[in-house]
Structures are given as structure tokens and as C-alpha cells.
C-alpha positions in Angstrom: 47.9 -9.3 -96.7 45.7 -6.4 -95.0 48.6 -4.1 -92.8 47.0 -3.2 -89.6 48.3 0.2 -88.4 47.8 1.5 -85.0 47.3 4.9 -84.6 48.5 7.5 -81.4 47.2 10.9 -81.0 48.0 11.9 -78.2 48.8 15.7 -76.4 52.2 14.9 -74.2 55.0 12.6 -75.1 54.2 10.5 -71.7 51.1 9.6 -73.5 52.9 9.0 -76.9 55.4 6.5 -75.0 52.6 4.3 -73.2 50.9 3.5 -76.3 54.2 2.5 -77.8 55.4 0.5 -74.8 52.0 -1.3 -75.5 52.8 -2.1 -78.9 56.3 -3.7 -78.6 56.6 -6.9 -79.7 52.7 -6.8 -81.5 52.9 -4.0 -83.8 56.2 -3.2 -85.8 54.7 0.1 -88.0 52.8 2.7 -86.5 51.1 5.7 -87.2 51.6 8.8 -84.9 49.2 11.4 -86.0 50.7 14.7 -85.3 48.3 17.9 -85.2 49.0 21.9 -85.1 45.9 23.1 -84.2 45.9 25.0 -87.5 44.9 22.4 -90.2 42.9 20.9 -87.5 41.3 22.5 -84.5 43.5 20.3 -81.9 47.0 20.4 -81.0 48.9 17.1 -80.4 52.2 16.2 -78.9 54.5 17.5 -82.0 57.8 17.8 -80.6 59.9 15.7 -83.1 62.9 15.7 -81.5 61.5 13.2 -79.0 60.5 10.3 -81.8 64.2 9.0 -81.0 63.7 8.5 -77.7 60.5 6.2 -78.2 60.9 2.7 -78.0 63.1 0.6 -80.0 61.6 -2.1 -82.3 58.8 0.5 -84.4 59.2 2.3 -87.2 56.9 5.5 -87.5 54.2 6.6 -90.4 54.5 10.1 -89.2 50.6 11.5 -90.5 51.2 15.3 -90.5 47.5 17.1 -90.0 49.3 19.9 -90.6 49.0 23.4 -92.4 52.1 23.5 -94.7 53.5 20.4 -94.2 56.3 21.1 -96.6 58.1 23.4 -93.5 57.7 19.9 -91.4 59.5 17.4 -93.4 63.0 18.0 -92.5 62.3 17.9 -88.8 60.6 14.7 -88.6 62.5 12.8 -90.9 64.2 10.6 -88.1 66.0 7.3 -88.2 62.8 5.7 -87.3 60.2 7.1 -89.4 59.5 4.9 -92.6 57.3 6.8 -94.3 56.0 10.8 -93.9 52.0 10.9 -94.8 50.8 15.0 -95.5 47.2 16.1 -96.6 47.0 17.2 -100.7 44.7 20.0 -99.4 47.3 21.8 -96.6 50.1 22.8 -99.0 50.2 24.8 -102.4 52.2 22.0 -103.9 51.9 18.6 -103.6 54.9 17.5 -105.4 57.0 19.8 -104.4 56.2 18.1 -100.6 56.5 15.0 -102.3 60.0 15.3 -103.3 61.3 16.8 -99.9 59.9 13.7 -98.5 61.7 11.5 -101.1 64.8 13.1 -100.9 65.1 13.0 -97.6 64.7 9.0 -97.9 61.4 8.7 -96.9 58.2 6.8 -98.2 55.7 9.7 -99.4 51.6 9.1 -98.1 49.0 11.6 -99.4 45.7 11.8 -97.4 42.5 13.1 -98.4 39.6 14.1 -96.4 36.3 12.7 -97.0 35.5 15.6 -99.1 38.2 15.2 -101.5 37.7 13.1 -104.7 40.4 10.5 -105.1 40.8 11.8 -108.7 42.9 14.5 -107.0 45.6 11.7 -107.0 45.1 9.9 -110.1 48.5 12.2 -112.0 50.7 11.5 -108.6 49.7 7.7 -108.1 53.3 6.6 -109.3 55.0 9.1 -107.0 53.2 7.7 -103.9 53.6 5.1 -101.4 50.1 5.2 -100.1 46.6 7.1 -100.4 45.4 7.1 -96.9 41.2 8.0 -97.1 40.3 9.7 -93.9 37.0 8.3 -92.6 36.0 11.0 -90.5 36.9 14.2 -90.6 40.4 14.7 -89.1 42.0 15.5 -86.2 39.6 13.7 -83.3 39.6 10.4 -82.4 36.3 8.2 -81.7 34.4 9.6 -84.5 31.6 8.5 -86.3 32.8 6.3 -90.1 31.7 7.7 -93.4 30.3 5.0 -95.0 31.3 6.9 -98.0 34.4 6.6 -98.0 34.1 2.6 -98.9 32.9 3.5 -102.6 36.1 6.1 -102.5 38.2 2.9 -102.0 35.9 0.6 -104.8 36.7 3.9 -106.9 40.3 4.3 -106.5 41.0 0.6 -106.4 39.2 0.3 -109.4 41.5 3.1 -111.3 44.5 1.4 -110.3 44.9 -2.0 -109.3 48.8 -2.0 -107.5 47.6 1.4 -105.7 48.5 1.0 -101.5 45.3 2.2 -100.4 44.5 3.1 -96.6 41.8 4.1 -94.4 42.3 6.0 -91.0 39.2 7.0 -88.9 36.3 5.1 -87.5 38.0 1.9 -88.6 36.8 -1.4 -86.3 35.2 -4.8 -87.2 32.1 -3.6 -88.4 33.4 -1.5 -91.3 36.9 -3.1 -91.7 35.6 -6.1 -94.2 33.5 -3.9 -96.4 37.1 -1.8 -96.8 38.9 -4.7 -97.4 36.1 -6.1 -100.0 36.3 -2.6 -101.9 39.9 -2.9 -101.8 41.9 -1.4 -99.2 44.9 -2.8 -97.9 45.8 -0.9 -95.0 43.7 0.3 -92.1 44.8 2.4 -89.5 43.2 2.3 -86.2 43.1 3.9 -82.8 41.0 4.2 -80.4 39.5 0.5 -81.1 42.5 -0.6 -80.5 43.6 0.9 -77.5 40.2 0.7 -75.9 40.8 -3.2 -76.1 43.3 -5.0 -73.5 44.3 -7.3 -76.3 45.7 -5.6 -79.3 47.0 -8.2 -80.6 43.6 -10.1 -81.2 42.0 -7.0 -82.0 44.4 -6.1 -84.7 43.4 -10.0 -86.3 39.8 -9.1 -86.0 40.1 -6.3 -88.5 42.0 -8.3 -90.6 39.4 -10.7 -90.8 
């Protein structure tokens, strides 16, 4: 089964809460993409102490865009975050941020931007929880896909079979069965699905 993941970027926690209050009840697991304006040229809301006052009923992939992700982990590793997703290219050592993520009971995601072969995970694949391919380049939302980044999927699926492979960026009905087909099994998705007034459906239209 595909895992449909809707995504919020947004720059004030107001913002942060309506899309969740629009998700309760349809979407379990999201992604919050959190920014520093370092990494990537835009802040976003990043004030972790407010994840607990979100909604009850989701559970958080937090998707650090983030220059040294490493000095993040601790802060946003909250009762309701599943999973703590960091860029290979913003810290000096990927394992090392792997580890803090672990320890601190977390599911570990590495992203990699389009320019990024996904060789650059083929040693860490068993430490992992997910690969998450960036589509576009990060930290905007409503940016053009990549087609490229389907053959990165074909490739990396085709290396390793029981790899959790995700895309995030660009992600709608046009491009979402050619991911699937190559062999992705999670997509992430924003502003497709929060331009649509029912999320619902539109999450089953990516799935197909």
C-alpha cells in the first residue's frame, strides 16, 4: 500500500494548526516541513515547543530543511513526532544524526536533493526508515517536478527491494503513478492537496 503524506509549510503556528484541523479524521501521519532560512532561503514556523499543542489524533514526520540538523533533534523529538527526516548534505555526519534520532526513539528519514545520487545512501540503507527524494529543489512549495527524480526511484528501488522510498515536491496525479511504477511507496504532498476542498479524495487519486 502507497502512504499518502500531507505536507504543511507554513510561517506562523495559526497556519500550522488550520491545515491540521483539516486533516483530523483523514490523514493520521503528516509531514511538517520546518525551514531556517539557512539550508534553504525561507524561514518557516519552527518553534517546536508548539507541536504539543497541535491537534490530537496525528503523529508528525518532522522534515528538518535545516543547516545542522544534528543541534535540532533533541528539541523536536515530542510525544507526537514518529519519525525525524534531516538532509545527508546539511550535517558533517550523517550517522552521527542518525543515531541522536534513534536514541532518542525516533524513526530516522534521510532526504536528498535532486542533485544528490541515491548511492550516497546505499552504506546507511539498513540504518534508515525512509529515503525521501526531493522533487524540486527544497524549501518552496508549488514548484515545478523533476522528472528526474522517477529514474532516482527505478534506481534506488532497483538496489534494494525492502527500501521505504518517498518523494516530496511537485507530487499530484500526473506524476504520482510513474513514482509508484518506479517504485516508491510514499509520497508526500502539499499544496495539491490543500488547494483541493476534498483531501480525502485527493489523497486516493495519488494513490491510484
Amino acid at each position: 500500500m502507497v502512504e499518502v503524506l500531507p505536507a504543511i509549510l507554513e510561517k506562523t503556528f495559526e497556519g500550522v494548526q488550520e491545515k491540521c484541523v483539516r486533516l483530523r479524521g483523514i490523514a493520521p501521519r503528516v509531514q511538517l516541513d520546518i525551514m531556517d532560512g539557512v539550508f534553504v532561503p525561507e524561514e518557516s514556523w519552527q518553534d517546536s515547543s508548539g507541536i504539543s499543542q497541535l491537534p490530537e489524533g496525528l503523529l508528525f514526520d518532522v522534515h528538518l530543511m535545516v543547516e545542522r540538523p544534528e543541534q535540532w533533534v533533541n528539541g523536536w523529538s515530542r510525544d507526537n513526532v514518529f519519525r525525524i527526516t534531516f538532509h545527508a548534505s546539511a550535517t558533517y555526519d550523517v550517522l552521527r544524526t542518525i543515531k541522536l534520532i534513534k536514541d532518542a526513539g525516533k524513526e530516522a528519514g534521510v532526504a536528498l536533493n535532486l542533485e544528490t545520487p541515491v548511492s550516497a545512501v546505499y552504506d546507511i540503507l539498513g540504518e534508515i526508515d525512509l529515503v525521501l527524494l526531493m522533487g524540486v529543489l527544497p524549501g518552496a512549495q508549488e514548484r515545478m517536478f523533476n522528472p528526474k527524480v522517477i529514474e532516482k526511484v527505478r534506481e534506488l528501488r532497483e538496489h534494494d527491494g525492502a527500501a521505504r522510498i518517498g518523494v516530496d515536491g511537485g507530487v499530484s496525479p500526473l506524476v504520482a503513478p510513474k513514482l509508484i511504477e518506479a517504485g516508491a511507496n510514499v509520497l508526500v504532498s502539499g499544496s495539491y492537496l490543500f488547494g483541493e476542498e476534498d483531501i480525502a479524495k485527493a489523497m486516493a487519486s495519488l494513490r491510484g
